[in-house]
matplotlib code that plots the C-alpha trace (Angstrom):
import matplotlib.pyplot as plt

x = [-19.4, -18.0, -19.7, -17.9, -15.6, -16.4, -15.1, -13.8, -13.1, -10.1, -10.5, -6.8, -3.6, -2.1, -0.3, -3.5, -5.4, -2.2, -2.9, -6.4, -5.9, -3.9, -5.9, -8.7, -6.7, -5.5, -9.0, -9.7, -11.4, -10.1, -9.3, -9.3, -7.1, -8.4, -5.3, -6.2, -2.5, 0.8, 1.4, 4.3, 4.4, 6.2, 7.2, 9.9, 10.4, 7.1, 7.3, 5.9, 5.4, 5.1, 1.5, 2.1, 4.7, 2.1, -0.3, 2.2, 3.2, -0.6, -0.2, 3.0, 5.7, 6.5, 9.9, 11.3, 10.5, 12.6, 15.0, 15.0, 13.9, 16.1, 15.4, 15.4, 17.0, 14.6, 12.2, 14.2, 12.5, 14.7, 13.5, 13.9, 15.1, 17.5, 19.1, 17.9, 17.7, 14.0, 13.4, 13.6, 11.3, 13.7, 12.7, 15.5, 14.9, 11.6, 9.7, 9.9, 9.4, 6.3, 4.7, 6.3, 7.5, 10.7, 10.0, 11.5, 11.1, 11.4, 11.4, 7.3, 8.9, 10.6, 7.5, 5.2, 7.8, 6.8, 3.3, 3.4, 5.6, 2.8, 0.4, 2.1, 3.0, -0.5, -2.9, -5.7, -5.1, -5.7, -3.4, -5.2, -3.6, -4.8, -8.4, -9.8, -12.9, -15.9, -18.6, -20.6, -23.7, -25.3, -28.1, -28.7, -26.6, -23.5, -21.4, -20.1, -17.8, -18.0, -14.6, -13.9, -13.9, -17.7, -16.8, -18.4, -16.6, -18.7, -18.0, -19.6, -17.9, -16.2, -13.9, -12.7, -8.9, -8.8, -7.1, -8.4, -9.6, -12.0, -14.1, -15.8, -16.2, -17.3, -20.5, -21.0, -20.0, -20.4, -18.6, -16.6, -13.0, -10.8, -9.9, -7.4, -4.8, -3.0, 0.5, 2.9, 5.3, 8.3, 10.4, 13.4, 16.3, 20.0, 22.7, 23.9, 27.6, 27.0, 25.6, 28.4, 29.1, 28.1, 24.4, 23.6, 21.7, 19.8, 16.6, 13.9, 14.0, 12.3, 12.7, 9.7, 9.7, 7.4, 4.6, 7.0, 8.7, 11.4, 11.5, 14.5, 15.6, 17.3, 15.8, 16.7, 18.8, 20.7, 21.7, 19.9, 18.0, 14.7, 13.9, 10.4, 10.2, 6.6, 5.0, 2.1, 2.1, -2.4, -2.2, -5.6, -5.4, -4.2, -1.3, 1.2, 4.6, 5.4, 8.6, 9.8, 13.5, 16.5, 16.1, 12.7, 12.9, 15.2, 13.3, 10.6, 12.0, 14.8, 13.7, 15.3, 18.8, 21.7, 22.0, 18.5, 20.3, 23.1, 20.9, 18.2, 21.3, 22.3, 19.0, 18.2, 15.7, 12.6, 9.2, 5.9, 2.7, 0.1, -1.4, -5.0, -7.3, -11.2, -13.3, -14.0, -17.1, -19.4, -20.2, -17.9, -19.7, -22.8, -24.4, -21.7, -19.6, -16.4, -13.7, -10.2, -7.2, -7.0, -10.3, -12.3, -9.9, -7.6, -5.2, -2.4, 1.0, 2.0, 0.9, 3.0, 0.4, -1.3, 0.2, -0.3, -3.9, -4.7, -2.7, -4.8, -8.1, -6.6, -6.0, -9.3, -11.1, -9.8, -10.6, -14.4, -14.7, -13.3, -14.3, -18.1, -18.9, -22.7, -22.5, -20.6, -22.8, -22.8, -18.8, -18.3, -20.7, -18.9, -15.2, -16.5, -17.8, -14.6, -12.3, -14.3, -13.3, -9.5, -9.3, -11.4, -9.2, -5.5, -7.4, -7.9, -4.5, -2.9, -4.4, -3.6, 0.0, 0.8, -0.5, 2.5, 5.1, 4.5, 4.6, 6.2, 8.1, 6.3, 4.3, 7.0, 9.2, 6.2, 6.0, 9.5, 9.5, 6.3, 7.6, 11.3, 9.9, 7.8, 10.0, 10.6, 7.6, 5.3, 6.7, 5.7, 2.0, 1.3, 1.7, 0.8, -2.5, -1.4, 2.0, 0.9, -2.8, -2.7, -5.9, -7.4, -11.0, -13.0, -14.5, -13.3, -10.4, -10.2, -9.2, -5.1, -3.7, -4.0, -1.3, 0.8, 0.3, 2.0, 5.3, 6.7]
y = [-11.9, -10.1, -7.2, -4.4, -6.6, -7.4, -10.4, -9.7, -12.0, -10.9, -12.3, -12.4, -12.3, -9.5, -6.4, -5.1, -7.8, -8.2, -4.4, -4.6, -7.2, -5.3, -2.1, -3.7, -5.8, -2.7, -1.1, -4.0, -6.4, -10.0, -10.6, -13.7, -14.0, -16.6, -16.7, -19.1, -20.2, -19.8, -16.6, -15.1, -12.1, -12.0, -9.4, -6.7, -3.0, -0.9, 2.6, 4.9, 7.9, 9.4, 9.1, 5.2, 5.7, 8.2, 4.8, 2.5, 4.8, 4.4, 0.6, 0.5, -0.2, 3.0, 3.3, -0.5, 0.6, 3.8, 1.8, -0.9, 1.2, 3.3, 7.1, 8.4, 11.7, 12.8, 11.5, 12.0, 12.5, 11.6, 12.1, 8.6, 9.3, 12.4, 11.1, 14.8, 15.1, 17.0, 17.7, 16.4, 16.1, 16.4, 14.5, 16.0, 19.0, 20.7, 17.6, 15.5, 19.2, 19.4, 16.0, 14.9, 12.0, 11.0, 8.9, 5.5, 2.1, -1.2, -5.2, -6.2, -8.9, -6.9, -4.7, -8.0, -9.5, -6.6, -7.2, -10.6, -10.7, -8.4, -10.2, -13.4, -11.9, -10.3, -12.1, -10.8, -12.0, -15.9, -16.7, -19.0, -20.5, -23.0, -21.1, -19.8, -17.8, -18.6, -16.8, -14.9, -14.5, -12.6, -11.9, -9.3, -10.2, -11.4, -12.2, -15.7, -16.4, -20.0, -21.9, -23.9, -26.8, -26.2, -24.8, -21.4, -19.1, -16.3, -12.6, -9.6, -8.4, -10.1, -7.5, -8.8, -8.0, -10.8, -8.8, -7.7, -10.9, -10.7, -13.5, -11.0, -8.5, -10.6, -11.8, -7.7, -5.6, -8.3, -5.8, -9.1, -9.1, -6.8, -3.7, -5.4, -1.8, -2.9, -1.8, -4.9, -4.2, -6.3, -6.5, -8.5, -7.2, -7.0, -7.1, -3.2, -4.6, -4.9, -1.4, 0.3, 3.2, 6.2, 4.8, 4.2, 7.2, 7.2, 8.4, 6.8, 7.5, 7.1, 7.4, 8.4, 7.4, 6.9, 4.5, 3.3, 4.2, 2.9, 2.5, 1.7, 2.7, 0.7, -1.7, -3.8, -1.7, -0.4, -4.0, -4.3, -2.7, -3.1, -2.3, -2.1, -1.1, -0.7, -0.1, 0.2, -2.9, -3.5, -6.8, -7.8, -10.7, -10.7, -12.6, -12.2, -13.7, -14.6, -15.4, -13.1, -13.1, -10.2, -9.7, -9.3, -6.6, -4.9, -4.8, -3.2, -0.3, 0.2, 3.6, 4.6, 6.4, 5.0, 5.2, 3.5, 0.6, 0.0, -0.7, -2.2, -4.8, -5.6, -7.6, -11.2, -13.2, -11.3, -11.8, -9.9, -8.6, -7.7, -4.4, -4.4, -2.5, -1.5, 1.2, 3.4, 2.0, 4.3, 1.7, -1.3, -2.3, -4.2, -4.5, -5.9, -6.9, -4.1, -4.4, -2.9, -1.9, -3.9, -5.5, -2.3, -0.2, -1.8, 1.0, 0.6, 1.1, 4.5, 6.6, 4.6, 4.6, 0.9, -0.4, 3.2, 3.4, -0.3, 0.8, 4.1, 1.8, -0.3, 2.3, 4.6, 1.2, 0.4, 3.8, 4.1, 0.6, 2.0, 0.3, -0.6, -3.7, -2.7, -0.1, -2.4, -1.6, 2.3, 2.4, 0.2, 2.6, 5.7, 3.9, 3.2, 7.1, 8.4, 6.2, 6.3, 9.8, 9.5, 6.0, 6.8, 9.7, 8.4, 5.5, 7.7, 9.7, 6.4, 5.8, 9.5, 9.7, 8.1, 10.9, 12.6, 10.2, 8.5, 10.9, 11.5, 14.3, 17.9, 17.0, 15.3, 18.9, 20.6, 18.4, 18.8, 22.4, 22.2, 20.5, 21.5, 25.3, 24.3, 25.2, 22.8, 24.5, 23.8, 20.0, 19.4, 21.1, 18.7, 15.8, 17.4, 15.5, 12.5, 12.5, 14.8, 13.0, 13.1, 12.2, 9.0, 10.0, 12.8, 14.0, 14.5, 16.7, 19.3, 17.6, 18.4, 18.8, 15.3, 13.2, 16.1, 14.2, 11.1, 10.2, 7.2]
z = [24.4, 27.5, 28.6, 26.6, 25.0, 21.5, 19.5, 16.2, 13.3, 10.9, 7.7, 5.9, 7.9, 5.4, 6.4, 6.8, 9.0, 11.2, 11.8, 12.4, 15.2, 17.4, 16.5, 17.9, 20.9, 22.3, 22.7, 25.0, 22.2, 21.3, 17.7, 15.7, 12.4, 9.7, 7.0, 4.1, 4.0, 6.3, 8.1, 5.8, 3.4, -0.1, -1.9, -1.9, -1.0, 0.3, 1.3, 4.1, 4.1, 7.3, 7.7, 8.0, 10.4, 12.3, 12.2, 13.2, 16.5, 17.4, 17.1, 19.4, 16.1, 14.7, 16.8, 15.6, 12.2, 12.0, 13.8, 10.9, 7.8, 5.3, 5.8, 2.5, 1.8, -1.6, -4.2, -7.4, -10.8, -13.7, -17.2, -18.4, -21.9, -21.8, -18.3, -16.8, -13.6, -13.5, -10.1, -6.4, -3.7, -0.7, 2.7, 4.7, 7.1, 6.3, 5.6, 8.8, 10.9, 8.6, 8.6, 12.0, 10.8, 8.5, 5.0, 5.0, 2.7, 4.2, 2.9, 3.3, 5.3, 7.8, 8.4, 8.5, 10.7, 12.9, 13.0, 13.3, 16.5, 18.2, 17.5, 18.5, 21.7, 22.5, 24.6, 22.5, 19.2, 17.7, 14.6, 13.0, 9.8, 7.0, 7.4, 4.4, 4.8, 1.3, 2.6, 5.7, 7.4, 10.2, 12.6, 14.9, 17.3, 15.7, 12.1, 11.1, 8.4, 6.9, 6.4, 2.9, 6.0, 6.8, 10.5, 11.2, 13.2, 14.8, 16.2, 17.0, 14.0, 10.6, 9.4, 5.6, 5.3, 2.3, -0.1, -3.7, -4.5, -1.3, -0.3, 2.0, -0.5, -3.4, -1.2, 0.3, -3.3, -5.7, -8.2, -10.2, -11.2, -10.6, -13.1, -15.7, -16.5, -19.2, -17.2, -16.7, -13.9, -13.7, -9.8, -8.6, -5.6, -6.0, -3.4, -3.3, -3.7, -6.9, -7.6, -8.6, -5.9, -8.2, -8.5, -5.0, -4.6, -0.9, -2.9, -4.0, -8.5, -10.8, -14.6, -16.7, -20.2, -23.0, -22.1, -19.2, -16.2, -13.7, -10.0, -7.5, -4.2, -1.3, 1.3, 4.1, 5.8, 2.5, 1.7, -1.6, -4.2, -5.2, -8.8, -10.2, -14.0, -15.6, -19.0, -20.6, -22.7, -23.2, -21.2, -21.2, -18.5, -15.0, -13.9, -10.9, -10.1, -13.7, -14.4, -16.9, -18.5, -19.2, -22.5, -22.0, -19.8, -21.4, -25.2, -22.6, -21.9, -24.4, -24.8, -21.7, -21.0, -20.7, -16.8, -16.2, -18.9, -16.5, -13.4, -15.3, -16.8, -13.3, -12.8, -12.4, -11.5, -12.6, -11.8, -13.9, -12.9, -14.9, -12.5, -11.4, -8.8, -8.4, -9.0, -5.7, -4.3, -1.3, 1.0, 1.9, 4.9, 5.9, 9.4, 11.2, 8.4, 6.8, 4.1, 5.1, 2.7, -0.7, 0.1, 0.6, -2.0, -4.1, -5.8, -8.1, -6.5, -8.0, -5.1, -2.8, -0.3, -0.5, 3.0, 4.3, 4.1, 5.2, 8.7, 8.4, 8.0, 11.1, 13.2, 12.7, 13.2, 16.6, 17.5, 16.5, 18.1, 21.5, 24.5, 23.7, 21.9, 21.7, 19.0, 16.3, 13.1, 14.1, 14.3, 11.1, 9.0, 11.0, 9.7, 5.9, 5.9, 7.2, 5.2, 1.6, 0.2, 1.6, -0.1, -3.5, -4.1, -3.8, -6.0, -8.9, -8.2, -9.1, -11.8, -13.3, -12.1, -15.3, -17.4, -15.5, -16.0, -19.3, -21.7, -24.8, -26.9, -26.4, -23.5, -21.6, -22.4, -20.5, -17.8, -17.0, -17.1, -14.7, -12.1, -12.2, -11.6, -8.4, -5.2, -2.3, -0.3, -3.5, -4.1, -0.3, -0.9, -3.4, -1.3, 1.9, 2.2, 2.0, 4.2, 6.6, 7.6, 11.5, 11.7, 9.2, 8.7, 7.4, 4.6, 1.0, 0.2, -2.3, -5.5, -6.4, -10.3, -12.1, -11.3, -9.2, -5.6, -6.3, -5.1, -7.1]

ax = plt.figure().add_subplot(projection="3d")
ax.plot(x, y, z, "-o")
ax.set_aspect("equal")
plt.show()
């Protein structure tokens, strides 16, 4: 190590570790990536709100991505059954003056695109594919991660960016398998041509129905939509990227209105997942070893803030790193003691916001006569600590009405 440089292993060459690297790189560190397979992402639409775009300015990006990313104009609550148009969140005007920073969704792959080219073009950063990371160990002086190949590669600092089904964090939590939620979620994209014109909406709705709700708002530019339906089915075992068929879909959430129907019918090439995440855990780190994003605090997607907080983790990392490679357990407790509160709650908020969009009958009456009498002012309150973080540590929030803070 380099006087006042320090050498920092990435394990997982996510979203999240991409970010990492370049957090670190531009504090004056070196970063090394270890992805167990290619460098590419999968996957369709993710959102950000405008504390992600606040972390991607501090990692040099947040300018390409409003260039490339739809600005949305509102979050649109539709109750899934009557076809009601509840309430809207609008993004327009007072919420960019608020938060600072405009709400747009984007294709994973353009957004990992992004990453990837910085990385790629900085001097600091080593991609290193076909690497996967089994276990760790350390000494006073450094980490090493161990490769399924037997090579060791060693750091002043192994940062586990390996997703939910972390390596890293299965040898420093050892909490098992993930949470199984009993929610399937079912995703595919559609060419916006053949949306008819009526439907194409620049907002991101949703349509809450019994035990289910519905998802879809454009990406890539406005040339397709993404559509994301779940329901609460009791799956008991996790699966992703199932194949799943039309009619399938369909018998899932016949219960919805007759608009939802005609977008829902325009779908092909479905793909399942059976939703899981972890329970909130206090301390993700050990000596010289972290967890960051899904690794350190896997959520379900319903907050719409997964990506966001693994470039908040990024970003708060490279800056209690800064310049002094000496102090590395010190600033990695310091990140997991900043981060852990922030994280734990938007966990749980996801996992509640279906008590506000699943219901049926009576309570789904009340819930839409709650949130259709909250004013524009009050709508942007409730999600005020999320989207308008300017700062990505510090300590716990006050805790917000169950379910009321999520956004999709």
């Amino acid at each position: 190590m380099r006087p006042g440089t320090a050498e920092v292993v990435v394990v997982g060459g996510g979203i999240g570790g991409l970010a990492a690297a370049l957090a670190v790189a531009a504090r004056g560190h070196r970063a090394v990536v270890l992805e167990r397979g290619e460098f590419a992402e999968l996957g369709a639409g993710i959102q950000l709100a405008p504390n992600g775009i606040r972390a991607l300015d501090r990692l040099g990006l947040g300018a390409q991505v409003r260039e490339r990313g739809v600005h949305i104009d509102e979050l649109r609550f539709m109750d899934g059954v009557s076809g009601e148009h509840v309430a809207s969140l609008p993004l327009k005007g007072a919420y960019p003056l608020r938060f600072g920073n405009p709400y747009v969704v984007v294709h994973r792959g353009e957004l990992y695109g992004l990453l990837l080219a910085a990385c790629r073009s900085s001097g600091a950063v080593e991609l290193r594919a076909g690497s996967a990371v089994t276990s760790y160990r350390q000494d006073g002086a450094a980490a090493r991660v161990r490769l399924s190949s037997g090579e060791e590669v060693a750091g002043d600092a192994v940062i586990g960016a390996d997703g939910i089904h972390s390596a890293v964090r299965r040898q420093l939590v050892g909490d098992g398998e993930p949470r199984v939620s009993g929610i399937t979620v079912y995703r595919t994209v559609i060419p916006m041509e053949r949306v008819p014109v009526e439907l194409r909406w620049n907002a991101v709705t949703w349509w809450a129905g019994p035990g289910c709700h519905f998802v879809h708002y454009a990406i890539a530019g406005g040339r397709y939509l993404n559509l994301a339906p779940s329901v609460e089915n009791g799956a008991a075992e996790a699966f992703s990227g199932v194949p799943a068929g039309a009619d399938e879909v369909r018998a899932a959430f016949a219960s919805l209105s007759a608009v939802a129907q005609r977008l829902l019918a325009l779908g092909e090439d479905w793909k399942s997942w059976v939703l899981v995440d972890r329970d909130p855990v206090e301390v993700w780190t050990d000596g010289r070893v972290a967890l960051l994003g899904d690794a350190a605090h896997p959520m379900l997607h319903y907050a719409a803030q997964g990506a966001c907080q693994a470039l908040e983790d990024a970003v708060l990392l490279g800056e209690l790193l800064g310049g002094d490679a000496d102090c590395v357990p010190q600033a990695l407790a310091a990140y997991n003691a900043q981060r852990r509160g922030r994280t734990a709650r938007l966990t749980h908020l996801a996992r509640q916001s279906t008590r506000l969009w699943h219901p049926a009958g009576e309570a789904a009456l009340a819930r839409n006569a709650m949130l259709s009498a909250l004013s524009e002012t009050e709508l942007h309150d409730q999600v005020a600590w999320m989207h308008g973080a300017r700062e990505f540590g510090g300590a716990r929030p006050a805790q917000d009405p169950a379910g009321a803070g999520a956004s999709t």
